[in-house]
Backbone bond lengths (Angstrom), bond angles and torsions (degrees), N, CA, C in turn:
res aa  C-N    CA-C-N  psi(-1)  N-CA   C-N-CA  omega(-1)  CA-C   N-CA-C  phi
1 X - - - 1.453 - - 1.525 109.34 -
2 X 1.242 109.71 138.75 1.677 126.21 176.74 1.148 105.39 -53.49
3 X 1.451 143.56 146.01 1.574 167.51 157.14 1.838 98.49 -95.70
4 X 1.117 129.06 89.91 1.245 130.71 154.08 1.098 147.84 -90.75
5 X 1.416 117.86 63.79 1.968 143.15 165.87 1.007 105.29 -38.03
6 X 1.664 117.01 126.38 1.448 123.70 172.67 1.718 103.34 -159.34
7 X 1.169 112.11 122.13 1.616 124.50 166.93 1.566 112.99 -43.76
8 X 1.356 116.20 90.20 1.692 94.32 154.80 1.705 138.24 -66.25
9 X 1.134 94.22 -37.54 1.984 96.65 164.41 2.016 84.55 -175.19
10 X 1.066 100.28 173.55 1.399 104.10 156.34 1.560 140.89 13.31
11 X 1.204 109.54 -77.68 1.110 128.94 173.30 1.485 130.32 -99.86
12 X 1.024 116.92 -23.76 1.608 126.98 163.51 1.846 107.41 -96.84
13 X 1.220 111.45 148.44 1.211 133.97 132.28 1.612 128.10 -131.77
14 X 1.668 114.87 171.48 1.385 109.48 -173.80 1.438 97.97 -119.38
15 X 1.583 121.73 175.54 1.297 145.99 142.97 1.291 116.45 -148.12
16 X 1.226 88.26 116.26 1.861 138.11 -169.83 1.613 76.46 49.50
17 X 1.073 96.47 105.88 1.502 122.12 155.17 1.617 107.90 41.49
18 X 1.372 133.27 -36.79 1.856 132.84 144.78 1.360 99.57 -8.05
19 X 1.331 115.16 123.30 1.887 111.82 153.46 1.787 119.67 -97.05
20 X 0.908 98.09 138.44 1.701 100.30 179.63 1.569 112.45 -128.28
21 X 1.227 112.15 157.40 1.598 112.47 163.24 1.110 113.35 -58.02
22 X 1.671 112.91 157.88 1.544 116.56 147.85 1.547 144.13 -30.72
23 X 1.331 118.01 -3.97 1.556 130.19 -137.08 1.725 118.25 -117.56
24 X 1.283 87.94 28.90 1.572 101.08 -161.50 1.872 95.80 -110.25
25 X 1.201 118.86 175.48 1.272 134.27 -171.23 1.785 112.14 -145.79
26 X 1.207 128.52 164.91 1.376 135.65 158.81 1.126 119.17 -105.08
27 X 2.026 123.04 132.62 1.497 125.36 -162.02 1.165 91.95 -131.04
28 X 1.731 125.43 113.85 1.233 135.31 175.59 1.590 105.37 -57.07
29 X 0.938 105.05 141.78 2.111 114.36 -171.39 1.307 94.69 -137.93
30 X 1.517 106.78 98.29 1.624 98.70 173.24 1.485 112.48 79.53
31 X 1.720 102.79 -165.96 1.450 130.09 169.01 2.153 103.07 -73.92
32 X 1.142 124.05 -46.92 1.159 123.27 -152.41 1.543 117.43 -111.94
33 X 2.010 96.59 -32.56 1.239 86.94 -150.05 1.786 85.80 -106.84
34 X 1.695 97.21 174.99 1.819 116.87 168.45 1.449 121.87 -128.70
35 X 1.167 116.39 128.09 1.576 107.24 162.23 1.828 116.04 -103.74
36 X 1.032 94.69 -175.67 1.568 100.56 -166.95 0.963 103.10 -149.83
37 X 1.870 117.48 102.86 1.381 140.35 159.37 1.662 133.03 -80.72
38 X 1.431 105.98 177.67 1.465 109.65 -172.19 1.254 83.84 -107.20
39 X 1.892 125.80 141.97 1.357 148.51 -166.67 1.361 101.19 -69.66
40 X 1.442 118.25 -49.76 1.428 124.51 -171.83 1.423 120.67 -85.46
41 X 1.715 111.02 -29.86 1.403 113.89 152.22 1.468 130.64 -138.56
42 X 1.443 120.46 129.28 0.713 113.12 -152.01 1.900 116.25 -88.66
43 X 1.455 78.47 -2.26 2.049 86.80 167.43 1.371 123.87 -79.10
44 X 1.482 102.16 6.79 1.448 98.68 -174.85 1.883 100.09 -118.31
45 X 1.331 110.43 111.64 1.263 120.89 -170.68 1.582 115.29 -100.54
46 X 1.024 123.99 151.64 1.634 117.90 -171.49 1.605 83.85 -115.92
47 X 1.446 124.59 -57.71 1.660 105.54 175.12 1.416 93.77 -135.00
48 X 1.579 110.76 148.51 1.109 120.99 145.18 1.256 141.51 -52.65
49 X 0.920 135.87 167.40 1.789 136.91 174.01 1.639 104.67 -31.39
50 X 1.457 99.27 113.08 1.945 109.78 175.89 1.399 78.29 -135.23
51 X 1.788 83.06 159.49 1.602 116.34 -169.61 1.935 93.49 -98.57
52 X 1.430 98.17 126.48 1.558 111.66 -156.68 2.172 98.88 -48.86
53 X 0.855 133.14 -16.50 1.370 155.00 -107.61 1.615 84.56 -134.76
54 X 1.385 128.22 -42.64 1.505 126.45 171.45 1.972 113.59 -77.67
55 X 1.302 94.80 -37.57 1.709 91.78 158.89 1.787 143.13 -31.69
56 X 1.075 114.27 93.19 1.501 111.46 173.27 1.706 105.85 -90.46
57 X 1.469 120.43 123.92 1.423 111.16 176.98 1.815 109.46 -119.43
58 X 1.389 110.21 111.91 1.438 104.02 178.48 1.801 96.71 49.57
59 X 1.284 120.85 76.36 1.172 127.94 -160.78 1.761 138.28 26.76
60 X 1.097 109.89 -12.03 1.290 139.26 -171.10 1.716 102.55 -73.02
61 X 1.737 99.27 133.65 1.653 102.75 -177.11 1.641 93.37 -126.61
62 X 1.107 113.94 144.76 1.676 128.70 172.12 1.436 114.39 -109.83
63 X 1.636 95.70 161.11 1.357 122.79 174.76 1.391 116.85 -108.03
64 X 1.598 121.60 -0.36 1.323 95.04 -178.19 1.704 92.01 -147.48
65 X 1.210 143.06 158.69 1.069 126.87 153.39 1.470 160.10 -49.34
66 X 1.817 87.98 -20.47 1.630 101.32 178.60 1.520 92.54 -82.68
67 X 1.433 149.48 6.10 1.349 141.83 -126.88 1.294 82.93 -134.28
68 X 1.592 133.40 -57.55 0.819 143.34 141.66 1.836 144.27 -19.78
69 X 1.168 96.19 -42.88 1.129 115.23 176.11 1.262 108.73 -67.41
70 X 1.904 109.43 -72.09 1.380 90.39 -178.01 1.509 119.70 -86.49
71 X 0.940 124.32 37.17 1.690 116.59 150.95 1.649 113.74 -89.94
72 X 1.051 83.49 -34.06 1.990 86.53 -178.63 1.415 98.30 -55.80
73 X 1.570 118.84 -64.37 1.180 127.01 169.90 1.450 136.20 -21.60
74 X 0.939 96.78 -35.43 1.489 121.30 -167.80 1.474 104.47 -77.65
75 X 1.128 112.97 -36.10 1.776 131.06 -167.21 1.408 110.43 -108.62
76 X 1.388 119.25 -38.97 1.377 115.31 165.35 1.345 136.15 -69.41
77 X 1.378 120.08 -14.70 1.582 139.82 -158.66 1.844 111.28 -136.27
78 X 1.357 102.77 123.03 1.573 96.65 174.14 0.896 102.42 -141.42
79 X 1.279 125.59 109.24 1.800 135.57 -164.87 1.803 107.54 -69.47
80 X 0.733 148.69 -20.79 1.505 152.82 131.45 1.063 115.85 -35.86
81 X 1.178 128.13 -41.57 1.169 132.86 -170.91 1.625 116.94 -82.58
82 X 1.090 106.14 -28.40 1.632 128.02 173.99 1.466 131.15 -85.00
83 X 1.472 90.55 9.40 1.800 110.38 176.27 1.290 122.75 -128.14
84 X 2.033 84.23 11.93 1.851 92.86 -176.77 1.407 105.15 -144.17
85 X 1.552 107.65 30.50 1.361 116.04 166.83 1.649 99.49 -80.02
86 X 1.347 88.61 173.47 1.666 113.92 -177.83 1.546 86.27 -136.81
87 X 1.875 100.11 167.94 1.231 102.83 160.89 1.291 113.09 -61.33
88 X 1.355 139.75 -78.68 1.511 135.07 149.20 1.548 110.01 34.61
89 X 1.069 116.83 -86.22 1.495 126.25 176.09 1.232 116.77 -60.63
90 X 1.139 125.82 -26.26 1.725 119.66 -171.28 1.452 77.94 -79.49
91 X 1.251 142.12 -76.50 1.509 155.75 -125.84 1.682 83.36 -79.54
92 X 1.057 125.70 -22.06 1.848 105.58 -174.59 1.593 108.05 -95.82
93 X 1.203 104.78 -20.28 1.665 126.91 169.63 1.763 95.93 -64.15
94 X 1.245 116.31 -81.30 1.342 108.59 166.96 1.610 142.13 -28.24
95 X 1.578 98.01 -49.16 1.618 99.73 150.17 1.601 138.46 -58.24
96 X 1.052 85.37 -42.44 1.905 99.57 163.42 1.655 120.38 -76.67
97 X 0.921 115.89 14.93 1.403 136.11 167.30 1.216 101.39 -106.35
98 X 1.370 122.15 -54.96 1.487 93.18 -150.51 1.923 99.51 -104.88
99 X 1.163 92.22 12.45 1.849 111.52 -174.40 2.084 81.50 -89.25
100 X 0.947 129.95 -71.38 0.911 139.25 155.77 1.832 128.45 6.80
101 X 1.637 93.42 -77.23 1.621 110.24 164.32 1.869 97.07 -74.40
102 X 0.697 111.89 -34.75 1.806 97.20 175.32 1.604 113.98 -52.17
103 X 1.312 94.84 -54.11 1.218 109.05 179.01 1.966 138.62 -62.51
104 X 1.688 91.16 -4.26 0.941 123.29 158.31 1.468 150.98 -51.81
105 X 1.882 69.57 -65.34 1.624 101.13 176.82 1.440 121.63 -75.74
């Protein structure tokens, strides 16, 4: 299944259409694969280990993982943005995670 990363402005991005904060990071998994964490905690995962190769970024598909990585990066993380959280925001980021995997199932 497709991984679809896309910038909403600034501070939001989505996967597959999910919106999330800025506040996420890239976690090398292996040779291939990435997960994608929350900056402040790292138990809170948006995906587990995917094979870089299921990634769509701002339409864009890769061949290698580091290639991958930082594009995800790029869209998931806005360092400005991460010095002007509140608890508030981390905790609604968290809800939308797990509203998210609900939404899954």
């Amino acid at each position: 299944m497709a991984v679809i990363i896309n910038s909403i402005n600034d501070s939001i991005f989505s996967i597959n259409s999910i919106q999330y904060p800025k506040i996420y990071q890239t976690n090398k998994q292996g040779v291939n694969n990435i997960s994608i964490l929350n900056i402040q905690d790292s138990k809170q995962q948006l995906l587990s280990a995917t094979h870089f190769s299921e990634f769509i970024v701002e339409g864009e598909t890769f061949t290698t993982q580091a290639s991958a990585m930082a594009a995800i990066l790029s869209v998931v993380y806005n360092n400005s943005n991460s010095t002007l959280l509140t608890a508030i925001q981390a905790l609604e980021a968290r809800i939308a995670t797990l509203e998210g995997y609900h939404n899954e199932s």
